[in-house]
C-alpha positions as protocol buffer text, in pm:
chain_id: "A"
residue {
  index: 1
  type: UNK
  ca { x: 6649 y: -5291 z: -517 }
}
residue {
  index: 2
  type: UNK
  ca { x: 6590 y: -5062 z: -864 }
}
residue {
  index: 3
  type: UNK
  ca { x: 6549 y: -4693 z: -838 }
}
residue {
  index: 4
  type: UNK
  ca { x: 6366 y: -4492 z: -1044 }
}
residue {
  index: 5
  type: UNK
  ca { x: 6690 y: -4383 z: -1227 }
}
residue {
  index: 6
  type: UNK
  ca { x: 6792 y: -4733 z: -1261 }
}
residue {
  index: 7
  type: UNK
  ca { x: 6432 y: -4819 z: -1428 }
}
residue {
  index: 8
  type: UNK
  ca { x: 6481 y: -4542 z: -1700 }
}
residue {
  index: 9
  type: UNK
  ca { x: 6823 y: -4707 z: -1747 }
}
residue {
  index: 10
  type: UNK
  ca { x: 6641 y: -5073 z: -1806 }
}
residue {
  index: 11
  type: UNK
  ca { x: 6373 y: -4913 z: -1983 }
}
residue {
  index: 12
  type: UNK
  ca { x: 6590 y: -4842 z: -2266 }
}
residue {
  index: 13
  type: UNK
  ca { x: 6786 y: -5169 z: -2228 }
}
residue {
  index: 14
  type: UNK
  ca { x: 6400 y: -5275 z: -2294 }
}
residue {
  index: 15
  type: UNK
  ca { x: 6409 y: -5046 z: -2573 }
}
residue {
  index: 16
  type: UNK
  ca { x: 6737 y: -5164 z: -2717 }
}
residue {
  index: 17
  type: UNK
  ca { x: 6567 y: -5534 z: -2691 }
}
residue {
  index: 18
  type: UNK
  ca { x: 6291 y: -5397 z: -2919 }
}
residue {
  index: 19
  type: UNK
  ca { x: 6542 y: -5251 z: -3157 }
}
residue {
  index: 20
  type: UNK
  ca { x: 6710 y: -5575 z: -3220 }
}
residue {
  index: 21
  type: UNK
  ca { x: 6314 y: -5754 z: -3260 }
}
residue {
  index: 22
  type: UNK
  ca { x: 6263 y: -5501 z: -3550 }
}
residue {
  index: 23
  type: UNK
  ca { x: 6575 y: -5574 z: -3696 }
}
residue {
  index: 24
  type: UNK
  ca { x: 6549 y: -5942 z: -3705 }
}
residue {
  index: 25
  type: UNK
  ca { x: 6687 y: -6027 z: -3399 }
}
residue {
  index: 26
  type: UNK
  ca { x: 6613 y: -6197 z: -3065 }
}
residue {
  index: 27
  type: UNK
  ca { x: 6508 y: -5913 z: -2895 }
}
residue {
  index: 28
  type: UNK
  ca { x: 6780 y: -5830 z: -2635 }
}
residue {
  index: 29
  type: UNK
  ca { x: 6987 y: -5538 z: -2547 }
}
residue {
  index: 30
  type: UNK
  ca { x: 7183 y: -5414 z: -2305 }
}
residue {
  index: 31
  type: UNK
  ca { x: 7368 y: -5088 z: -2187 }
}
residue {
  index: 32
  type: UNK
  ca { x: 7656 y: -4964 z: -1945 }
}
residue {
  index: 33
  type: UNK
  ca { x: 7665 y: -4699 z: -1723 }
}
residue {
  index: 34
  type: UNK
  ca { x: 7893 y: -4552 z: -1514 }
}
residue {
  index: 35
  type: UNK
  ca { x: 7809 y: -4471 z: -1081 }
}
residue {
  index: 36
  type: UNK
  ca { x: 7656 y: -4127 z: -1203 }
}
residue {
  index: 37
  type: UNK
  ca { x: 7399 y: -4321 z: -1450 }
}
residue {
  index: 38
  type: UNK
  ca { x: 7573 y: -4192 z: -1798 }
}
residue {
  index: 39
  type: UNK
  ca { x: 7566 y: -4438 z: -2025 }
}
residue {
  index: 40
  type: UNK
  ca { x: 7894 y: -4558 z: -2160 }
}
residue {
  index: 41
  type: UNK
  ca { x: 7781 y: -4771 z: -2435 }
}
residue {
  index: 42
  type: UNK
  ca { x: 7472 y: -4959 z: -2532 }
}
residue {
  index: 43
  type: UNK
  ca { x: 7430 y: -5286 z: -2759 }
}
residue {
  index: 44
  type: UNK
  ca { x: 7186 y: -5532 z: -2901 }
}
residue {
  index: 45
  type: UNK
  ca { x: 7167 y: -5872 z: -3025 }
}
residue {
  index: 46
  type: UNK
  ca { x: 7288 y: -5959 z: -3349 }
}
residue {
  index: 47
  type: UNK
  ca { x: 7333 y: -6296 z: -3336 }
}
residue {
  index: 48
  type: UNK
  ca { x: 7083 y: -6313 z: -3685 }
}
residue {
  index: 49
  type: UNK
  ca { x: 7208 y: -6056 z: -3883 }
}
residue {
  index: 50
  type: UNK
  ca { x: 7562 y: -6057 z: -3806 }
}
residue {
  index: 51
  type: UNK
  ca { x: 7528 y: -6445 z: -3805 }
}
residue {
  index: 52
  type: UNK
  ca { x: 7745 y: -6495 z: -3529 }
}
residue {
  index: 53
  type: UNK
  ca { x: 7621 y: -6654 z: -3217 }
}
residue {
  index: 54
  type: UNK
  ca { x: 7800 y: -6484 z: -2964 }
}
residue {
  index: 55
  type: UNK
  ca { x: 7644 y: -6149 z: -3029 }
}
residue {
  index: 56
  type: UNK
  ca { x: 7500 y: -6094 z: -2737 }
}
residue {
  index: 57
  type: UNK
  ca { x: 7443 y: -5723 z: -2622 }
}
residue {
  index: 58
  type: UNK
  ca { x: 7647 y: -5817 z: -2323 }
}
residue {
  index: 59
  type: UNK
  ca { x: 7890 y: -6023 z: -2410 }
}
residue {
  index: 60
  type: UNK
  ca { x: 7961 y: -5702 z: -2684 }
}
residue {
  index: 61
  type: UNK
  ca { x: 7961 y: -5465 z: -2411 }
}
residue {
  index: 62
  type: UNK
  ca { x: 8203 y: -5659 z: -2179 }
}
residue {
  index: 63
  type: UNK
  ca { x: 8489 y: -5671 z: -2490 }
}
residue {
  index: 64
  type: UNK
  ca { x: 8381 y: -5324 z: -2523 }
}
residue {
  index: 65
  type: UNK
  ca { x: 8422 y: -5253 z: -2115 }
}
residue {
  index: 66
  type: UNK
  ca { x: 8778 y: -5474 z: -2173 }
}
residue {
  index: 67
  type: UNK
  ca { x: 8928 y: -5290 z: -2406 }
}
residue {
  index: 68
  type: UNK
  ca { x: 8802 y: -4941 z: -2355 }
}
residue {
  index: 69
  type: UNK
  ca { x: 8814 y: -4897 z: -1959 }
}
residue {
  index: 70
  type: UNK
  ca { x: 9041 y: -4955 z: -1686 }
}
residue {
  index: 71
  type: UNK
  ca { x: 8987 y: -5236 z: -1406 }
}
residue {
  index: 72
  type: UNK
  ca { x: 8912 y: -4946 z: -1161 }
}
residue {
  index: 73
  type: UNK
  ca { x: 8653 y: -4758 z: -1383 }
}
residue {
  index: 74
  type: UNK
  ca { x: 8506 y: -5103 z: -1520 }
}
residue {
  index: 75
  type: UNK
  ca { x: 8444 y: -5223 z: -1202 }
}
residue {
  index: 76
  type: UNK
  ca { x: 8199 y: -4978 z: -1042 }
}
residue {
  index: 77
  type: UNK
  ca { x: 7983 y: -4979 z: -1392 }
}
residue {
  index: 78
  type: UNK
  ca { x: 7657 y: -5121 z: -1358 }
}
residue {
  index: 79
  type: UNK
  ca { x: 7573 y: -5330 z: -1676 }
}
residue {
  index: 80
  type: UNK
  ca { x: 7121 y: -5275 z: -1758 }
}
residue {
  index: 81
  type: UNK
  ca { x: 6993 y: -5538 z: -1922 }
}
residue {
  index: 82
  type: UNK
  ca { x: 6680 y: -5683 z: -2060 }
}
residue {
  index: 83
  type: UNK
  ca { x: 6733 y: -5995 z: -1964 }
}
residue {
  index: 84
  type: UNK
  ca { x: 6907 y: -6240 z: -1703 }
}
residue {
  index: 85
  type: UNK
  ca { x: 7274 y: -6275 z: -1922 }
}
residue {
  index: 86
  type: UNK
  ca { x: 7310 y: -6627 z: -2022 }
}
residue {
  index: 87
  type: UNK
  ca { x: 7628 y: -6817 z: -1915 }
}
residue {
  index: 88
  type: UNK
  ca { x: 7881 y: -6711 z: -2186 }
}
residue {
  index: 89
  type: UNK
  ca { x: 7794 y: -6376 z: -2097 }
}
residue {
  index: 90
  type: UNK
  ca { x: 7798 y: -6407 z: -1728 }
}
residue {
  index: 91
  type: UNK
  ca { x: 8142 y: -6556 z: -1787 }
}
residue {
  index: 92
  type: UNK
  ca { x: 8253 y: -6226 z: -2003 }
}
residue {
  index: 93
  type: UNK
  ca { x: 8083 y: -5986 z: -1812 }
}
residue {
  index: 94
  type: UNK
  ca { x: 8316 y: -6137 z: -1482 }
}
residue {
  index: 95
  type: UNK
  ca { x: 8634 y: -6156 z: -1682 }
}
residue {
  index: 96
  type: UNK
  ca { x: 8541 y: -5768 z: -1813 }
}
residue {
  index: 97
  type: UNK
  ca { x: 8521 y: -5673 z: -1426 }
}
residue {
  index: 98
  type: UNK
  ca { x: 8228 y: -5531 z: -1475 }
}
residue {
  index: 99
  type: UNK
  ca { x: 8072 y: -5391 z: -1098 }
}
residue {
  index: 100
  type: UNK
  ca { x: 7696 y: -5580 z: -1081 }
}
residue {
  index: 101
  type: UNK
  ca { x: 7427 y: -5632 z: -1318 }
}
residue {
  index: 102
  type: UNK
  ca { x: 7041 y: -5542 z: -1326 }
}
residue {
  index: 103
  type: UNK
  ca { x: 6806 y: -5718 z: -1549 }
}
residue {
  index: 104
  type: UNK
  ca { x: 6443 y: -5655 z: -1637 }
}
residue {
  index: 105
  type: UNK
  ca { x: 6361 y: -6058 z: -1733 }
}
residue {
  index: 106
  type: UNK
  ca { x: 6454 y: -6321 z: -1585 }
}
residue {
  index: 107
  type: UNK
  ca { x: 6586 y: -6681 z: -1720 }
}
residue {
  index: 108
  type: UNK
  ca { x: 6328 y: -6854 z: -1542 }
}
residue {
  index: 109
  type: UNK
  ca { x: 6077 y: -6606 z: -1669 }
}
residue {
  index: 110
  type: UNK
  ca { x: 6247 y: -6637 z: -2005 }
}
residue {
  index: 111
  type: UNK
  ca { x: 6171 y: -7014 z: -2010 }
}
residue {
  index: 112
  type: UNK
  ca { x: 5815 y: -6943 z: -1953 }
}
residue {
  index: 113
  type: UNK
  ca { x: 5791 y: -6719 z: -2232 }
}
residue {
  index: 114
  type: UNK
  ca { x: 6004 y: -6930 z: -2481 }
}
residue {
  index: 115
  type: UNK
  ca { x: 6019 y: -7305 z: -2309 }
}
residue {
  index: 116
  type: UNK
  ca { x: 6370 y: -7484 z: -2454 }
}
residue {
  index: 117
  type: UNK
  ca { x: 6562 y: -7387 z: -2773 }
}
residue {
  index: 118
  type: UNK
  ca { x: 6509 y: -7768 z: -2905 }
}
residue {
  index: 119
  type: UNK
  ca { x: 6932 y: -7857 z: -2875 }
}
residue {
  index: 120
  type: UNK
  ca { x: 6981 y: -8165 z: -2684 }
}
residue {
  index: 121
  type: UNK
  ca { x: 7269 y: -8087 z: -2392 }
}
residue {
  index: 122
  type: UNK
  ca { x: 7686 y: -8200 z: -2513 }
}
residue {
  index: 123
  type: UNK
  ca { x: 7820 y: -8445 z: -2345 }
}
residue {
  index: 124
  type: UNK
  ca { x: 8088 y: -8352 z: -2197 }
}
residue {
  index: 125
  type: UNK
  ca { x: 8406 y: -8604 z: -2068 }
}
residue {
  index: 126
  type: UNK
  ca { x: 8713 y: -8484 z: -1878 }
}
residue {
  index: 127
  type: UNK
  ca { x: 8933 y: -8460 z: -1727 }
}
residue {
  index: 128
  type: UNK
  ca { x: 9186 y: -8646 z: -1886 }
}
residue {
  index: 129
  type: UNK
  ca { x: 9572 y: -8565 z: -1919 }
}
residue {
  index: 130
  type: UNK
  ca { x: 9588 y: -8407 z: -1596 }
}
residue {
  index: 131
  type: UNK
  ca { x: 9951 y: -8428 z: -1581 }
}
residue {
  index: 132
  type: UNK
  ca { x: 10032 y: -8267 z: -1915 }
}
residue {
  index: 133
  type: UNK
  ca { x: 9813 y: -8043 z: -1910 }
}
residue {
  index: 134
  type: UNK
  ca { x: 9907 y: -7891 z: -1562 }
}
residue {
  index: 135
  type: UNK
  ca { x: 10262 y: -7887 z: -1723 }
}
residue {
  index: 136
  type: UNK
  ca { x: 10115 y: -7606 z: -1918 }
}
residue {
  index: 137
  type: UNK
  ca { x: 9917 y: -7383 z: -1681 }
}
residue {
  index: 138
  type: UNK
  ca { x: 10135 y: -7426 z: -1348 }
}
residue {
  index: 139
  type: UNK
  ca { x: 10335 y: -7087 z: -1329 }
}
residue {
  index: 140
  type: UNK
  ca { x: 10099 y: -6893 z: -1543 }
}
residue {
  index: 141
  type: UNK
  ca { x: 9884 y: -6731 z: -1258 }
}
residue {
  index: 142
  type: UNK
  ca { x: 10180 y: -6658 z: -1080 }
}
């Protein structure tokens, strides 16, 4: 599956992780790179110091990838990370077009390592209003 470009390329996601660990963060990170393996742009988590909880290293690099690249050119980059992206940033990294991902860790493994952040699930009740609601979003994919 990984070659032994692609490992330098998740060894410094790794490295990016370690960053954030000494900076007070979780210790993620993440980098994009184009076909020819240059990186484009590298991130890590600041979901501590910024306190913002979306500040994932790839949900930053898919705005990033959104704004700053074409659909063509965003998807054939290959997005390195240190770990498995959660599902807000699977979600971003999709709506970014961003070509595939390769992670080092992952969630499973992540669960061994750190079992549960403590929050109980939120319940969740829909869908309700169907009719109104479609009134809104009918036409808009068009």
């Amino acid at each position: 599956m990984s070659t032994p470009d692609e490992h330098a390329l998740l060894r410094r996601a790794v490295a990016l992780a370690a960053e954030a660990r000494t900076g007070g963060d979780p210790p993620f990170g993440s980098l994009l790179a184009d076909p020819a393996g240059t990186v484009l742009a590298e991130e890590h988590n600041t979901t501590l110091t910024d306190r913002d909880i979306t500040a994932h290293p790839e949900l930053k690099l898919a705005r990033w990838a959104a704004r700053e690249l074409d659909p063509a050119t965003a998807a054939h980059t290959t997005l390195y990370t240190s770990c498995q992206p959660c599902g807000m940033c699977e979600a971003a990294i999709r709506q970014a077009g961003l070509g595939r991902v390769v992670y080092a860790l992952s969630n499973a493994q992540l669960l061994d390592i750190r079992p549960g952040d403590g929050r109980p699930p939120v319940p969740q009740h829909g869908p309700a209003l169907l009719a109104e609601v479609r009134a809104v979003f009918e036409g808009y994919y068009d």
